[in-house]
KENUDO-6168 format. One line per 10 residues: their letters; for each residue x, y, z of N, C-alpha, C. Coordinates in steps of 0.2 Angstrom, whole numbers, plus 2048, in hexadecimal, padded with zeros to 3 digits. Last residue first. Example, Ala and Ser with C-alpha at 12.3 -4.5 7.8 and 13.67 -1.06 7.14 Angstrom:
2
SA> 840:7F5:823:844:7FB:824:840:800:827 | 842:7E4:827:83E:7EA:827:842:7F0:827
This chain:
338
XXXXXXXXXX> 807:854:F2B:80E:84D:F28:80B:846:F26 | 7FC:85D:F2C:7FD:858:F2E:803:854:F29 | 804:86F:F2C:801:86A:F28:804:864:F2C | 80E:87A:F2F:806:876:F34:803:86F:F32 | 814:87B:F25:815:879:F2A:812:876:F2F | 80C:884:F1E:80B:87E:F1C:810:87A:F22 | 7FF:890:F25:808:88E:F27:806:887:F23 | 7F0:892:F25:7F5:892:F1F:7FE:890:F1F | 7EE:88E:F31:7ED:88A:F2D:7F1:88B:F25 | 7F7:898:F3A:7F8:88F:F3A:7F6:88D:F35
XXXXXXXXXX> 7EF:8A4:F33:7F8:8A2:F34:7FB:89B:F35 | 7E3:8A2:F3A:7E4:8A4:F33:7EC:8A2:F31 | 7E5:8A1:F47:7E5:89C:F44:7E3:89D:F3F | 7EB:8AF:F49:7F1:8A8:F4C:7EE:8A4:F47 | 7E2:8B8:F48:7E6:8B7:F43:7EA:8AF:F43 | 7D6:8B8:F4D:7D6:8B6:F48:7DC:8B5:F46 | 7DA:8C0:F58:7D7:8B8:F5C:7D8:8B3:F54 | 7DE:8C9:F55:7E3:8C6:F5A:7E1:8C1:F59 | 7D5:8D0:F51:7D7:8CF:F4C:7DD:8CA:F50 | 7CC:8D0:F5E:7C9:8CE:F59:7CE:8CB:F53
XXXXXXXXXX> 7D5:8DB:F65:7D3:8D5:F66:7D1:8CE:F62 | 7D3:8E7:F5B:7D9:8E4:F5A:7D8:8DA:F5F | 7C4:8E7:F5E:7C6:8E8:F57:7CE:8E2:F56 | 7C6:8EB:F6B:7C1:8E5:F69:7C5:8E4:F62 | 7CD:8F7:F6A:7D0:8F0:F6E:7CB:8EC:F6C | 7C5:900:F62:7CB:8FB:F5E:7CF:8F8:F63 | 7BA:8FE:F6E:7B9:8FC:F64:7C1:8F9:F61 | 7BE:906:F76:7BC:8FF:F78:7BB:8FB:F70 | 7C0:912:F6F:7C7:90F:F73:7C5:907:F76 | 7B6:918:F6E:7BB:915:F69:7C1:912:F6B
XXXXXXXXXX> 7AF:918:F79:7AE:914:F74:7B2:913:F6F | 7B8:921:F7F:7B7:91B:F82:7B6:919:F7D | 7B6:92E:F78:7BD:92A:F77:7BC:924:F7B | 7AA:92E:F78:7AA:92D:F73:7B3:92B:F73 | 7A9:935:F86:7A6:930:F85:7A7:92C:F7D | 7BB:939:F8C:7B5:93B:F89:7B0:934:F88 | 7C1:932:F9C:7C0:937:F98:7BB:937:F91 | 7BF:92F:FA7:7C6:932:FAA:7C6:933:FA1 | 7B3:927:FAC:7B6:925:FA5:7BD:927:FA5 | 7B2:92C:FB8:7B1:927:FB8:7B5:924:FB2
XXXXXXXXXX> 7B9:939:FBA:7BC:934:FBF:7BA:92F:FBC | 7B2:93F:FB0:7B8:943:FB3:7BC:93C:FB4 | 7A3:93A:FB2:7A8:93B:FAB:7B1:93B:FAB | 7A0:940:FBD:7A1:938:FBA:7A3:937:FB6 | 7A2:94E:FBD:7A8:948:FC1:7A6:93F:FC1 | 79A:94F:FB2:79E:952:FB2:7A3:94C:FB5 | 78F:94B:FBE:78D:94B:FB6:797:948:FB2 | 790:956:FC6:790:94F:FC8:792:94B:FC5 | 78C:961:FBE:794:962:FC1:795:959:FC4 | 780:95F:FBD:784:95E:FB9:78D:95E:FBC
XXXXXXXXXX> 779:961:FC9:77A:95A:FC5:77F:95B:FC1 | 780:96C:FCC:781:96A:FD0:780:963:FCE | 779:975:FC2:780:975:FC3:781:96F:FC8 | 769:973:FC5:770:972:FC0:776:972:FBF | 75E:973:FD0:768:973:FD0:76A:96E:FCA | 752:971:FCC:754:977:FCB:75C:979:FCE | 74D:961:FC2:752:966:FC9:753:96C:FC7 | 748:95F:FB5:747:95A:FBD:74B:95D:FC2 | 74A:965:FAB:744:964:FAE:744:960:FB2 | 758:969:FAC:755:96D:FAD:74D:96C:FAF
XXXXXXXXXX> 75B:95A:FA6:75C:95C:FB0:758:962:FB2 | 758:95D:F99:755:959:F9B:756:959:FA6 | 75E:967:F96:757:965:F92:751:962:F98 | 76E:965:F99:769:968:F99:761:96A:F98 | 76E:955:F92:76C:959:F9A:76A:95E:F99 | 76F:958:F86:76A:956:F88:766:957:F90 | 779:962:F84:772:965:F80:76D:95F:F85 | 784:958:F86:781:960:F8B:77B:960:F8B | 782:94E:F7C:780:94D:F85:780:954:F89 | 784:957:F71:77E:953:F73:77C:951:F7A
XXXXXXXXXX> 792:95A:F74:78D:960:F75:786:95E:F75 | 798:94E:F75:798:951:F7B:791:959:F7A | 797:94B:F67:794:948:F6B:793:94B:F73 | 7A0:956:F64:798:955:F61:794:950:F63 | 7AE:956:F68:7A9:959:F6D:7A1:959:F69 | 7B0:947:F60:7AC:947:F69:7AB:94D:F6B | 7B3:947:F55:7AD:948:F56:7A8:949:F5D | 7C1:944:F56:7BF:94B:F53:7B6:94D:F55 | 7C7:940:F66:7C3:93D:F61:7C0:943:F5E | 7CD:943:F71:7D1:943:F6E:7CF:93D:F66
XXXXXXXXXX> 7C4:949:F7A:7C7:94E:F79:7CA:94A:F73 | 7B3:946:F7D:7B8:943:F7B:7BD:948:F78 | 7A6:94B:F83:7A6:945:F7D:7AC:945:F7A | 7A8:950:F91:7A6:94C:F8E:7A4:947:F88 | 7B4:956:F8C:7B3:954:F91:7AF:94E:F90 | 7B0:961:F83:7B4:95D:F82:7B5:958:F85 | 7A6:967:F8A:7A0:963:F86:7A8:95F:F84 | 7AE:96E:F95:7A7:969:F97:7A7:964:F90 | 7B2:977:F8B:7B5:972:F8E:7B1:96D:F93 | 7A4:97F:F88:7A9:97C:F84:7AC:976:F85
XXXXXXXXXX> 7A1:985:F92:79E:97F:F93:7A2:97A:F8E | 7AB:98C:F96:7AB:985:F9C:7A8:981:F98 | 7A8:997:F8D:7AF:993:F8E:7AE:989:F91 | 79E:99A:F97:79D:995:F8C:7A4:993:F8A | 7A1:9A0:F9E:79F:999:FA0:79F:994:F99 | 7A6:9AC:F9E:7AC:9A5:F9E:7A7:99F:F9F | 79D:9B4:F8F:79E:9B4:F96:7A4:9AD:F95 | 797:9B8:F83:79F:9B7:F84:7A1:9B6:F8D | 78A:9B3:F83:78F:9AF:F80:795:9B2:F81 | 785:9BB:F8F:787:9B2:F8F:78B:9AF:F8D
XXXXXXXXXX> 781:9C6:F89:786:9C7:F8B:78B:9C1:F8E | 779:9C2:F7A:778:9C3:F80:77F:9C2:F83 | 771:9C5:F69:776:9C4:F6D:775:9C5:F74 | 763:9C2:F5E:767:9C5:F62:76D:9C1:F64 | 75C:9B3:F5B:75B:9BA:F57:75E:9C1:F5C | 760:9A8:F61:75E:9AB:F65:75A:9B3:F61 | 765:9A3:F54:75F:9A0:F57:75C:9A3:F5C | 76D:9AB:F4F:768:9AC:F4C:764:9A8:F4E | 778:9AB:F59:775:9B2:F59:76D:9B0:F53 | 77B:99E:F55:778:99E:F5D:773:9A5:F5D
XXXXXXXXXX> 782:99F:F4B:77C:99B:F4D:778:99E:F50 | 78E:9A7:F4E:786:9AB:F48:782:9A8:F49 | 792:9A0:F58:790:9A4:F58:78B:9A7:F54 | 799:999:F4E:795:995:F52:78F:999:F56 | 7A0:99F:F48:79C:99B:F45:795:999:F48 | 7AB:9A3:F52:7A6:9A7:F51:7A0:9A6:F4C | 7B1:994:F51:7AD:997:F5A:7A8:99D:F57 | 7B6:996:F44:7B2:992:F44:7AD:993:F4C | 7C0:9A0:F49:7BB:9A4:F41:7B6:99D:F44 | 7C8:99D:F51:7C4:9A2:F55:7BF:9A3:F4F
XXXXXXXXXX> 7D0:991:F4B:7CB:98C:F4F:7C5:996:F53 | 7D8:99C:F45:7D3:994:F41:7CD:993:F47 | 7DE:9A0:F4E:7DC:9A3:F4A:7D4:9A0:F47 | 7E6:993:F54:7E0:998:F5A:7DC:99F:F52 | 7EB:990:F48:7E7:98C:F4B:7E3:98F:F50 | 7F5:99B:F46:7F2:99A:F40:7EA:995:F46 | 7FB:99A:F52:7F8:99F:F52:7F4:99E:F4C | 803:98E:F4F:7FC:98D:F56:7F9:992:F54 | 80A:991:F46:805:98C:F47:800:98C:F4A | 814:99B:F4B:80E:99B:F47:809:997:F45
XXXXXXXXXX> 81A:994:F57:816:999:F55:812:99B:F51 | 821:98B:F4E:81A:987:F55:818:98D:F55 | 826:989:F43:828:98E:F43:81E:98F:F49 | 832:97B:F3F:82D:97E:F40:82A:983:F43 | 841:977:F40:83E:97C:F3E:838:97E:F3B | 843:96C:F49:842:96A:F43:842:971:F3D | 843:973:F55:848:96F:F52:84A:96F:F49 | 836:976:F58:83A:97C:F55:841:979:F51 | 830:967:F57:82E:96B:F55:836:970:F51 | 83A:965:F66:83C:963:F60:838:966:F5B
XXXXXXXXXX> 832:970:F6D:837:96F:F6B:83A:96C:F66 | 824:96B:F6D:826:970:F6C:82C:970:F6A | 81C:95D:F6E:825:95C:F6E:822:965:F6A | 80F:95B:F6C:813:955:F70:819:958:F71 | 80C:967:F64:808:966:F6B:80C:961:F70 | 812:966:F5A:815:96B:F5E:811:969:F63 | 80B:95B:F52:812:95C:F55:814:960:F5B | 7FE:963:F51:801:95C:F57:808:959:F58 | 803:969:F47:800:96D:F4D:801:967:F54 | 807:960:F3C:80C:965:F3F:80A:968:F48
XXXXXXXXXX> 7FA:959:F3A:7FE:956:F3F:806:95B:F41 | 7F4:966:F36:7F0:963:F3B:7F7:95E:F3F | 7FA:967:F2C:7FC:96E:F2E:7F8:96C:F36 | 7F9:95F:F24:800:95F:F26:7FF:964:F2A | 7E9:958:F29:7ED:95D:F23:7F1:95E:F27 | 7DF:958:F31:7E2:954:F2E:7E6:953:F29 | 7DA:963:F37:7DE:95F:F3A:7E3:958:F38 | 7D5:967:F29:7DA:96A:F2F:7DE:968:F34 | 7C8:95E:F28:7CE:95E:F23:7D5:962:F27 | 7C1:960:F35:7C4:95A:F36:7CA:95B:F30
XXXXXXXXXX> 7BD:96E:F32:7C3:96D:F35:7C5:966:F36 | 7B7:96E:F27:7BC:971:F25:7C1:96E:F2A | 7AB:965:F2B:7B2:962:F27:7B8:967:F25 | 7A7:96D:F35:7AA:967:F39:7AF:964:F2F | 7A2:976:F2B:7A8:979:F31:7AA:971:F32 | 798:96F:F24:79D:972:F21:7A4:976:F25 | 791:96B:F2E:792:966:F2C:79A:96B:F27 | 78C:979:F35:78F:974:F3A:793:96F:F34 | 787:97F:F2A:78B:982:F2C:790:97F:F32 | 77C:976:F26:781:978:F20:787:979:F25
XXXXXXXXXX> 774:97A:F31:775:972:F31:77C:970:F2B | 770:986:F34:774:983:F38:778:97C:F36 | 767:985:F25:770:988:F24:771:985:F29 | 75D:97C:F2A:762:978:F24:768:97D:F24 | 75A:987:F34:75B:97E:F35:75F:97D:F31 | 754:990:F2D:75A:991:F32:75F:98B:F33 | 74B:989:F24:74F:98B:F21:756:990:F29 | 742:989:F2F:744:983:F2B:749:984:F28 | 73F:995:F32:743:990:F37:745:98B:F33 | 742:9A3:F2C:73D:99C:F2B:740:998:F2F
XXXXXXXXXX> 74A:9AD:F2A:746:9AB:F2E:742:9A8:F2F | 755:9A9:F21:755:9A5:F29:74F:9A9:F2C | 751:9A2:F10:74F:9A6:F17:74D:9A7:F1C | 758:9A0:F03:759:9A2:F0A:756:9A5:F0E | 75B:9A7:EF6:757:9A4:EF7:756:9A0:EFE | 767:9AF:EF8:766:9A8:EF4:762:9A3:EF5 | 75E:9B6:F06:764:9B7:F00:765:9AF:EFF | 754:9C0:F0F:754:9BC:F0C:75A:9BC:F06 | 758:9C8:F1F:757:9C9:F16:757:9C2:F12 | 756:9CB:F2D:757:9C4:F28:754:9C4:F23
XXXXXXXXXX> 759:9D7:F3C:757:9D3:F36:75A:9CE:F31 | 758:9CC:F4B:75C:9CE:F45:759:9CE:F3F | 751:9D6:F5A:751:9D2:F55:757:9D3:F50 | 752:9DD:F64:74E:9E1:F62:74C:9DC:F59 | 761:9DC:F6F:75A:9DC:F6D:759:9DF:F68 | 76E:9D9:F77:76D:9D9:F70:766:9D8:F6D | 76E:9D8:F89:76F:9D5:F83:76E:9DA:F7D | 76E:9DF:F95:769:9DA:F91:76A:9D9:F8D | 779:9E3:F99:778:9DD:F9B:771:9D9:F99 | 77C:9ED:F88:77E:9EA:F8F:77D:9E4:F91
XXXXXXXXXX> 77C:9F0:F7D:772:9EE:F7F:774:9ED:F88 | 784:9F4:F73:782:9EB:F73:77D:9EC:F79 | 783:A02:F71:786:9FE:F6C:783:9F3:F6E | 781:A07:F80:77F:A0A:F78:77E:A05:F73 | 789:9FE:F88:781:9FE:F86:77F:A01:F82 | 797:9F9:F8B:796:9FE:F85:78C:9FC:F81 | 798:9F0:F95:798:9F8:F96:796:9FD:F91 | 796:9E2:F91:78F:9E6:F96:78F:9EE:F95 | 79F:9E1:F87:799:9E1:F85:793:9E4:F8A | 7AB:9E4:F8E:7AA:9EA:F89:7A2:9E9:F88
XXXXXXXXXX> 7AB:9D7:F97:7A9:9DF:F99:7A9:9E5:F96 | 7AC:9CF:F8B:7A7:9CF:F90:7A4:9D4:F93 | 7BA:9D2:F89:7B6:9D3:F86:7AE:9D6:F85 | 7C0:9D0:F97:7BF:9D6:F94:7BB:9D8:F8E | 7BF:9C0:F96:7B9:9C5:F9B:7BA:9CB:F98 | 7C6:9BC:F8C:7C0:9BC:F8A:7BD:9C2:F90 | 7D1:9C3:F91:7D0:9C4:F8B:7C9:9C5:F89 | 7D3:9B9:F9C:7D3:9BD:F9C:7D2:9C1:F95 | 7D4:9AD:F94:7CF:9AD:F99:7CE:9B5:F9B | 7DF:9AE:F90:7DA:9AE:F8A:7D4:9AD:F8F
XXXXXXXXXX> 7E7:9AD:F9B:7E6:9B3:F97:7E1:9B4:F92 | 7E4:99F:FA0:7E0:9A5:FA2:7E2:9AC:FA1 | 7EA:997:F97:7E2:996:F95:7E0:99C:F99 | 7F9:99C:F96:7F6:99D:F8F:7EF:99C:F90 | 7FD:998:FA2:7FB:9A0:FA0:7F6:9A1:F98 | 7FC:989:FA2:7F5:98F:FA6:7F6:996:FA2 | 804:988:F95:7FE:985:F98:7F9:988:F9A | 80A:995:F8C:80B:98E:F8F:805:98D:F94 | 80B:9A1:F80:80C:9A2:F89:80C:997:F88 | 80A:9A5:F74:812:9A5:F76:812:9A3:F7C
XXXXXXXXXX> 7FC:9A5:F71:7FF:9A0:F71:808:99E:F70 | 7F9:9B6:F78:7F9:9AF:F7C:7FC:9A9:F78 | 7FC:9BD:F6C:801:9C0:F74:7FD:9B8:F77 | 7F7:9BA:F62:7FF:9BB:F60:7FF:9BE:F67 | 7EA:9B7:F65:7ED:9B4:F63:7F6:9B5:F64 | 7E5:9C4:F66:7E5:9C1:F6D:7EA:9BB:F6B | 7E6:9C5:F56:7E7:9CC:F5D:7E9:9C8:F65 | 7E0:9BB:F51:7E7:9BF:F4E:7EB:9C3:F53 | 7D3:9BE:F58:7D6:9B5:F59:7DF:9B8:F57 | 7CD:9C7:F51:7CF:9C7:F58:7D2:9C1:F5A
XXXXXXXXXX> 7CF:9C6:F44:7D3:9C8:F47:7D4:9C8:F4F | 7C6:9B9:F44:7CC:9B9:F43:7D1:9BD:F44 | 7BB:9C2:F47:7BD:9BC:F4C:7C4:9BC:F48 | 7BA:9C9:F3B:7B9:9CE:F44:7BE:9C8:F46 | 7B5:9C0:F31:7BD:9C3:F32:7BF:9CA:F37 | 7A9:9BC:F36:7AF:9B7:F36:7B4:9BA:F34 | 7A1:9C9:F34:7A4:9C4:F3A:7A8:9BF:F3D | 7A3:9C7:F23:7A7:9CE:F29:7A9:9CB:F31 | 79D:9BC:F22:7A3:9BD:F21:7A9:9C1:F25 | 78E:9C1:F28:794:9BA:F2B:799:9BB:F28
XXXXXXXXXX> 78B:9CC:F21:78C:9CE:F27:790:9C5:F2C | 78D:9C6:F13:791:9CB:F15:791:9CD:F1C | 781:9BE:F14:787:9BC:F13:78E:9BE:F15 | 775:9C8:F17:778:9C2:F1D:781:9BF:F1B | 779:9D7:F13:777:9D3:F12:779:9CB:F18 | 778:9E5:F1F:77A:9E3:F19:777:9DB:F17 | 771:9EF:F2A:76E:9EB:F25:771:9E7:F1D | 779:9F2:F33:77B:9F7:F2B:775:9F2:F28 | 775:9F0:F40:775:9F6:F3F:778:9F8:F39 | 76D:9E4:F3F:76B:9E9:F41:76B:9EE:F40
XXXXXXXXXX> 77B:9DC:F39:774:9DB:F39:76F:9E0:F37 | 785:9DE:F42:785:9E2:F3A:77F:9E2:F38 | 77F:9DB:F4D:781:9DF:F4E:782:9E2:F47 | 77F:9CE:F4C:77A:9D1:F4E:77A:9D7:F4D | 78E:9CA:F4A:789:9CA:F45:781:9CE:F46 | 794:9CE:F54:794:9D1:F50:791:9D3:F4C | 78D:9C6:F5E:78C:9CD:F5E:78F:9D1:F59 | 791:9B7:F5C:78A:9B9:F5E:787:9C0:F5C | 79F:9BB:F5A:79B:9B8:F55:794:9BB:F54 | 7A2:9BF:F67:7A3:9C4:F64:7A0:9C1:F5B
XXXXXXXXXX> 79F:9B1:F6C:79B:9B8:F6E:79D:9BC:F6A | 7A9:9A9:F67:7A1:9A7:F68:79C:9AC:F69 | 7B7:9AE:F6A:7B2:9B0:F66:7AC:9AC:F64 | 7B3:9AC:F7A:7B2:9B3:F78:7B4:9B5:F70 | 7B7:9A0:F7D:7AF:9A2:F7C:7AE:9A9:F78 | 7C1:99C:F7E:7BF:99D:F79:7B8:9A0:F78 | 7C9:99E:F8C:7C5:9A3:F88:7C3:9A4:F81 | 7CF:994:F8E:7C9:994:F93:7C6:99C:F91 | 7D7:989:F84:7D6:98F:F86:7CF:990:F8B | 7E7:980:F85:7DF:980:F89:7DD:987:F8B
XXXXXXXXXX> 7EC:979:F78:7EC:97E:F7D:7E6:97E:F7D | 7EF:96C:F72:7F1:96D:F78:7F0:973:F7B | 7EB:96D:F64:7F1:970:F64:7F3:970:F6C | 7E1:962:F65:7E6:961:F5F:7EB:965:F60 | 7DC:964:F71:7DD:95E:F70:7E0:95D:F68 | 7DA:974:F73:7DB:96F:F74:7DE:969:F78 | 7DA:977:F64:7DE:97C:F67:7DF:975:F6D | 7CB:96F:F5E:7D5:970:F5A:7DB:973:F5F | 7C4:972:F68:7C7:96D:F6B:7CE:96C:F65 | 7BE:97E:F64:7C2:97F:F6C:7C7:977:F6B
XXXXXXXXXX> 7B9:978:F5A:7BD:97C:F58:7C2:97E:F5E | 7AD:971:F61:7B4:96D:F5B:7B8:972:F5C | 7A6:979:F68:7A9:976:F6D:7AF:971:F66 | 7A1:980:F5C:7A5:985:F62:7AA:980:F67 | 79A:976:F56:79F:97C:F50:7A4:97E:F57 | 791:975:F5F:796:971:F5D:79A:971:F56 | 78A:981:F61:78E:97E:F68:791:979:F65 | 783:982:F54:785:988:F5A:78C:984:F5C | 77F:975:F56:780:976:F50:784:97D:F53 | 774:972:F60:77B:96F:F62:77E:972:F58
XXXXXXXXXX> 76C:97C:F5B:770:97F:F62:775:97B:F61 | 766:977:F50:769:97D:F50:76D:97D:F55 | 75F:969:F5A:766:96B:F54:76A:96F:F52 | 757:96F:F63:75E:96E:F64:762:96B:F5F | 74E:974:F5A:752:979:F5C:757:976:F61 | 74A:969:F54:74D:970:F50:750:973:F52 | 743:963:F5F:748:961:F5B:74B:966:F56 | 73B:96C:F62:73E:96D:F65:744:968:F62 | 730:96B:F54:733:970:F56:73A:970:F5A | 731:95A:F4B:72E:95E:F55:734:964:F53
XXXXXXXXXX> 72D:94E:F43:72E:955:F46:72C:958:F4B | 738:942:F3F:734:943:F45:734:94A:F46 | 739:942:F31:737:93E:F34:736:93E:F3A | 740:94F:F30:739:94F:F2D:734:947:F2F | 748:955:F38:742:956:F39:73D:954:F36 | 751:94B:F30:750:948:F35:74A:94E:F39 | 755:94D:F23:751:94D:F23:74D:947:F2C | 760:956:F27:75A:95A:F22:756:955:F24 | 768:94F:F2E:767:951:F30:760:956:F2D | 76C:945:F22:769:942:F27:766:94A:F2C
XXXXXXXXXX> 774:94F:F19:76B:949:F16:769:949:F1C | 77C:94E:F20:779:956:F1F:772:955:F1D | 784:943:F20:782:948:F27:77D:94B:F27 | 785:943:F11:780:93F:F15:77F:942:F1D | 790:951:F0F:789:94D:F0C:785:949:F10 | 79B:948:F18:798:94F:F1E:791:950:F17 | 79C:93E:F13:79B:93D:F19:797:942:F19 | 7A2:945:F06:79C:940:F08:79A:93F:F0C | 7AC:94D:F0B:7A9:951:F09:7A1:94B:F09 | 7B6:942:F11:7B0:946:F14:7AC:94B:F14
XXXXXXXX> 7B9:93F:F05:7B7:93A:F0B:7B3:93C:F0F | 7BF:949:EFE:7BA:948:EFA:7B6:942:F00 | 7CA:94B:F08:7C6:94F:F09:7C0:94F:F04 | 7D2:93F:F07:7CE:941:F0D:7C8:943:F0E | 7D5:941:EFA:7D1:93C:EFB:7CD:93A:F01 | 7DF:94A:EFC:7D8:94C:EF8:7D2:945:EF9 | 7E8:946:F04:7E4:94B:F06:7DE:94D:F03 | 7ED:93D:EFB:7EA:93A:F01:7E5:940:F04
């Protein structure tokens, strides 16, 4: 069953991958590029916040902070050893891990609020390494000066076009590792423990380690998301581990659906678009958006992609309601006229 999943979605996430290659080529426009890259960034970062969640129930409000220490690691190996790009994402993916290992094993022992504003706390300390330590990360301006980008396997992210096709590799390839994750006994183990801890421990399950293997997991793919962002911005800035990249995270679950695998990917297109788009009609963003936000909140009471799939299988089962009775009389030979 498990392999059949994942040979399922190895095809799915193939055609995603056709569709998005060749979607600059039937309409090209630069700025479509670059909101792909970005929602590709931001929708590695807003999935991975939502395994912790809407798959594990912990609502961290400092995830952000491996999205920034992605952004600057890599920048940062970059820069300053010049190694190759493979090895400078590898290494940064096992920074994030350990830091995910470290803040990990002291906050997913805590419970609801303490556990989302110690990881809140975590991320600002990080935040504040980054302004303080201006030798090293640049302070409040950020991470300048560019990254270099060696070319390797024939790859060349300084070519946009070839930035594009890896962000597009590296969204399609994350979203299956972790739809396969959540779908894997170690996926409904994790939603075990989220409904029922204690039974969980009953059974001997070992909820500690679970959750910490899963804030681990979901800190390597936030930092994924981050080598994006550090290589469309070609730098870092102090933003990405700031708390609002937390917020926006939980924003984008908001609105495209906490408890559909796909909805923060819908939810990061509806950001990406406001954004885009209020910005050129008002200089109160926050204030549309926050609007935005409590139509969502109050109106639907939750994401845009769990509405639709919640009016689909009532239509769906509706449908199979209306059909079955008289499929059932005609075959009943009982019904038969005498």
């Amino acid at each position: 069953m498990a392999r059949r999943s994942l040979a399922f979605d190895l095809v799915v996430g193939a055609v995603a991958f056709a569709v998005l290659a060749l979607l600059p080529v039937v309409w090209p426009s630069k700025a479509l590029v670059d909101f792909v890259i970005r929602g590709a960034a931001l929708g590695l970062f807003a999935t991975s916040l939502n395994v912790l969640v809407g798959y594990g129930g912990m609502v961290s409000f400092g995830h952000g902070m491996f999205f920034g220490l992605g952004a600057y690691s890599f920048a940062l190996l970059m820069q300053r050893t010049g190694m190759p790009i493979p090895a400078a994402f590898g290494l940064t993916l096992i920074l994030c891990a350990a830091l995910g290992l470290i803040v990990g094993a002291i906050c997913v022992r805590l419970k609801e609020i303490y556990f989302a504003f110690l990881t809140l706390a975590f991320q600002m300390l990080l935040h504040s390494l980054i302004i303080l330590w201006t030798p090293l990360t640049g302070g409040d301006q950020g991470l300048r000066g560019g990254i270099p980008r060696p070319p390797f396997l024939g790859i060349n992210l300084a070519n946009q076009w070839h930035l594009y096709l890896t962000s597009c590799a590296l969204l399609v390839v994350g979203l299956i590792l972790m739809h396969h994750l959540v779908q894997s006994p170690f996926g409904y183990t994790l939603r075990m423990i989220r409904d029922n801890a204690t039974r969980a421990n009953f059974l001997g399950i070992a909820a500690f380690r679970v959750r910490l293997t899963a804030f681990v997991l979901a800190g390597i793919f936030a930092g994924t998301g981050g080598v994006i962002m550090s290589l469309f911005v070609s730098g870092a800035y102090p933003e990405f581990a700031y708390w609002t990249i937390s917020g926006e995270g939980v924003f984008i679950i908001m609105l495209g659906g906490l408890n559909s695998f796909l909805g923060p990917i819908v939810g990061t297109i509806i950001l990406l678009l406001l954004n885009d788009s209020v910005t050129r009609f008002t200089e109160y963003y926050g204030l549309a958006l926050g609007i935005i936000i409590l139509i969502f909140a109050l109106g639907l009471r939750r994401g845009l992609l769990d509405v639709v799939l919640d009016g689909w299988r009532r239509h769906f089962s509706f449908a199979r309601g209306r059909v079955k009775p008289a499929a059932v009389a005609k075959a009943s030979p009982s019904q038969a006229p005498g």
